[in-house]
N, C-alpha and C positions, 0 to 999 in steps of 0.2 A: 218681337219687334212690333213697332204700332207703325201704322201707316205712314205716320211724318217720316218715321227714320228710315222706310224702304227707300232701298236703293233706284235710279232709274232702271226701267225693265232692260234686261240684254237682248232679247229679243227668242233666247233660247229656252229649249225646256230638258229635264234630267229628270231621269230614273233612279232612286237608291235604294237599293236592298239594302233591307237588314238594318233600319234607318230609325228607330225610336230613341236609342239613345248609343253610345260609343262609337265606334270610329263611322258609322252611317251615318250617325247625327252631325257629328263632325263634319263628315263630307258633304250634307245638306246645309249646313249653317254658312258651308265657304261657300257653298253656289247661289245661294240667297242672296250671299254678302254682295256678291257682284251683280245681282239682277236678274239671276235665272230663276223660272219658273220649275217646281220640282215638287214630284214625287212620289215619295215615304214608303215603304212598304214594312211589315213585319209581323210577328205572330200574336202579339198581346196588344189588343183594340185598344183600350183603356190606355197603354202606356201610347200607343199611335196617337192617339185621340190628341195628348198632353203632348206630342211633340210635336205635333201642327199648330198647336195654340201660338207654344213658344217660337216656333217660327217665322208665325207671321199666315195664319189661312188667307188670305188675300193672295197668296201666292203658292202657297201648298195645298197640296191632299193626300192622302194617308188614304192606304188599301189593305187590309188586312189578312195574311195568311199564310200557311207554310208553305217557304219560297223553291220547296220540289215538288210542289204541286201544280201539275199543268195547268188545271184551270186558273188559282191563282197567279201563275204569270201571264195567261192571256188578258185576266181581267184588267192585272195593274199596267199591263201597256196599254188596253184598249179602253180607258176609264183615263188615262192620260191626255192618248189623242182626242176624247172627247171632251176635256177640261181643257184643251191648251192648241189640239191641234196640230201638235206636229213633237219628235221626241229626238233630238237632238247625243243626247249623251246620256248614255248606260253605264252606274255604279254597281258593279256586282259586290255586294259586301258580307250577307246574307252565308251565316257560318255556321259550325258545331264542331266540339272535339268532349265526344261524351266521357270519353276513360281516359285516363291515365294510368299506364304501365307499361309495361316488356309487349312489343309489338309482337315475341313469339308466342305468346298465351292469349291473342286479343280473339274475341269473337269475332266471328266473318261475318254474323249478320249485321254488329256494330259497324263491321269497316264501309259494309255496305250501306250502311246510313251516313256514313261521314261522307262518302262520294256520290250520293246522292244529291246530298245539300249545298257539298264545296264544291262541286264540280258539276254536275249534272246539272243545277238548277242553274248554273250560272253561262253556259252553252243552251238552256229552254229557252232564256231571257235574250242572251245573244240573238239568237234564229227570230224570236217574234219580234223584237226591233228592226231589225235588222229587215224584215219584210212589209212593217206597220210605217217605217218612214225611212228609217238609215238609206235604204237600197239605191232608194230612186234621191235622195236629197244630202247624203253623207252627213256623217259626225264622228261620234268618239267611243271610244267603250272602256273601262276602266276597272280591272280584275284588281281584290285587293287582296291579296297571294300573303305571305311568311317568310324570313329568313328560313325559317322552317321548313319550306321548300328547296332550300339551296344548300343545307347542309344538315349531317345526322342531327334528330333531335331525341335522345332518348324520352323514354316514358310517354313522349307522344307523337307518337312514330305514325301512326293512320292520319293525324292531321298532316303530318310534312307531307308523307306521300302524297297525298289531295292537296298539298300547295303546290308540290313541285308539278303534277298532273295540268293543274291549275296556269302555272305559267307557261306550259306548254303547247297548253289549247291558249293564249294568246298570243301565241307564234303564230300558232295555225289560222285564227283567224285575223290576226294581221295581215295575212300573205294572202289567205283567202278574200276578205272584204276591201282589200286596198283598189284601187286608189279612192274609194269614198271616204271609206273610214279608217280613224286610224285606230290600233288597238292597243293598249299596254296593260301592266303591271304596276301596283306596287306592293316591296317588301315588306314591311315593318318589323321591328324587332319589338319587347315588350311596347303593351299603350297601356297604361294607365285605363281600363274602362271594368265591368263588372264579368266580363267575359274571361278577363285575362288575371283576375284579380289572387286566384290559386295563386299564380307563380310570383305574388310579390306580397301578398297580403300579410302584418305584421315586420315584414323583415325588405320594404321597399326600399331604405338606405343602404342594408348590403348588398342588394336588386342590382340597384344602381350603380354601386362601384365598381363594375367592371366596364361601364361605358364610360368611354373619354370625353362625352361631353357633358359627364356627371346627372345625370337624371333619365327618369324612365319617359316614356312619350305621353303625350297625350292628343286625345282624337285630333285639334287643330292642328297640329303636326301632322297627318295624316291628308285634313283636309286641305292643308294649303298646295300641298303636293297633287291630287286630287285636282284642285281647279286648275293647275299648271295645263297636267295633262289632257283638260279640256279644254284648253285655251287655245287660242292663234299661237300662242307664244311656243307653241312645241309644232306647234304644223309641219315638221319634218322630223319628227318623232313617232315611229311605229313600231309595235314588236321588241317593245323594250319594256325591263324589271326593270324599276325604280328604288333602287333599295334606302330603304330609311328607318336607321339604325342606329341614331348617335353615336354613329361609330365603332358601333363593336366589333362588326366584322375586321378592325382595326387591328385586330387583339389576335386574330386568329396565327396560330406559328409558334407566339410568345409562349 
């Protein structure tokens, strides 16, 4: 975005893991759209670098690092508040699902790095928000979870487990951080990005035909859900999956 075409400022600022490009870029691009100051976080500088550009640096910043590493979440909150001053809303997006196979041959050091990442880093980020501004000035928090979570997924059974885990801890901390903040979820089912690209790559028309609203997602789909739930417009919205699926769960029974 160039300067003319920024939106007036909202006045808020966001956090997004995992935010260089697919469904974090997405969720960064909706919060922009609307005038929040935001962000970026994730593991390849270079690729960080290029999605501050595109976004508009007058209004972002990009902090680079693996998002279960403590110190890199202290940095990107506290490199926030000192960019903006204050940190309104937490995208926890910041993912991994290294293997694909039979969950009963999977290595436990692997499982232990999938909850590390999908889970653990995403409760680090909760806590230092949560302490750096949320506590004392409320806002939002926004897990971005799996259908995966919500029902068997063969072959990648360590990532469901760490979604379902995943929406669990945003119960808890629904219940916990309320009445300041509110917390939610959302589900997706495939998105279109390079994360997810295994499960449609070459054969995304037969991907697709088992959702009723005929196509697989892409990050804006994501992100517009995303800005909902950090909006006024959900302000009695907490402790809730948002599932977003073009509809497959539609299908389930047939």
């Amino acid at each position: 975005m160039t300067t003319a075409e920024l939106p007036p400022l909202s006045g808020k600022v966001a956090l997004v893991t995992g935010a260089s490009r697919g469904i974090g870029y997405g969720v960064a691009e909706a919060l922009v759209a609307r005038g929040d100051r935001v962000c970026i976080t994730g593991r390849n500088e270079d690729a960080l670098k290029e999605a501050v550009e595109k976004l508009g640096a007058e209004r972002v910043i990009g902090v680079a690092g693996k998002a279960h590493d403590l110190d890199h979440q202290s940095e990107a909150v506290e490199r926030t508040m000192e960019a903006f001053g204050r940190l309104d809303h937490l995208v926890n997006n910041a993912g991994t699902n290294p293997v694909f196979g039979p969950i009963a041959d999977l290595d436990l050091d692997v499982a232990r790095k999938v909850f590390e990442t999908n889970v653990i880093s995403a409760l680090g980020f909760a806590q230092k928000t949560w302490h750096a501004w949320q506590k004392d000035n409320g806002g939002s928090i926004v897990n971005i979870a799996s259908i995966a979570g919500l029902a068997p997924s063969p072959f990648i059974g360590a990532y469901g487990v760490s979604k379902a885990a995943m929406i669990n801890l945003t119960q808890q901390l629904a219940h916990e951080f309320a009445p300041k903040v509110r917390v939610n979820a959302i589900a997706p089912a495939v998105v279109k990005t390079k994360f997810a690209q295994a499960l449609y790559e070459g054969r995304e028309e037969e991907a697709a035909a088992s959702y009723p609203l005929g196509r697989l997602g892409v990050p804006s789909d994501i992100g517009g859900a995303a800005a909902f739930l950090t909006s006024e417009q959900s302000a009695w919205v907490t402790g809730q999956t948002l599932v977003v699926d073009g509809g497959l769960f539609l299908n389930a029974g047939v």
